[in-house]
C-alpha angles and dihedrals in degrees: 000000000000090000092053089049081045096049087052095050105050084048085055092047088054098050104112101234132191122240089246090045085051094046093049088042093047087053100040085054089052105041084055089051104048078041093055097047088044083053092058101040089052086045082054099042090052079062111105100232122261110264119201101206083185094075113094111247101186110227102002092062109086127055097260093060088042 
């Protein structure tokens, strides 16, 4: 399966490519990319936040403060 990712890529490396065709390709690549990390900070922000209910809270903490 390597072998096959490696055979295409060495097809892609020796394209002959314009300067205009690199340059939509290289921001293409890095638009995905930023895309990509913004998807998976949004996915984590969409988490609830870990509470630890361990953790002493002074009053609040029994029922009748509740």
């Amino acid at each position: 399966m390597v072998g096959q990712y490696r055979e295409q890529l060495d097809v892609m490396m020796q394209r002959e490519v314009s300067r205009a065709d690199f340059l939509k390709f290289t921001g293409i690549a890095i638009l995905g990319l930023i895309g990509i990390a913004g998807f998976f900070k949004n996915l984590n922000g969409l988490m609830p936040p870990k509470t630890n209910d361990n953790k002493s809270r002074g009053y609040g903490r029994s029922a009748y403060g509740r």
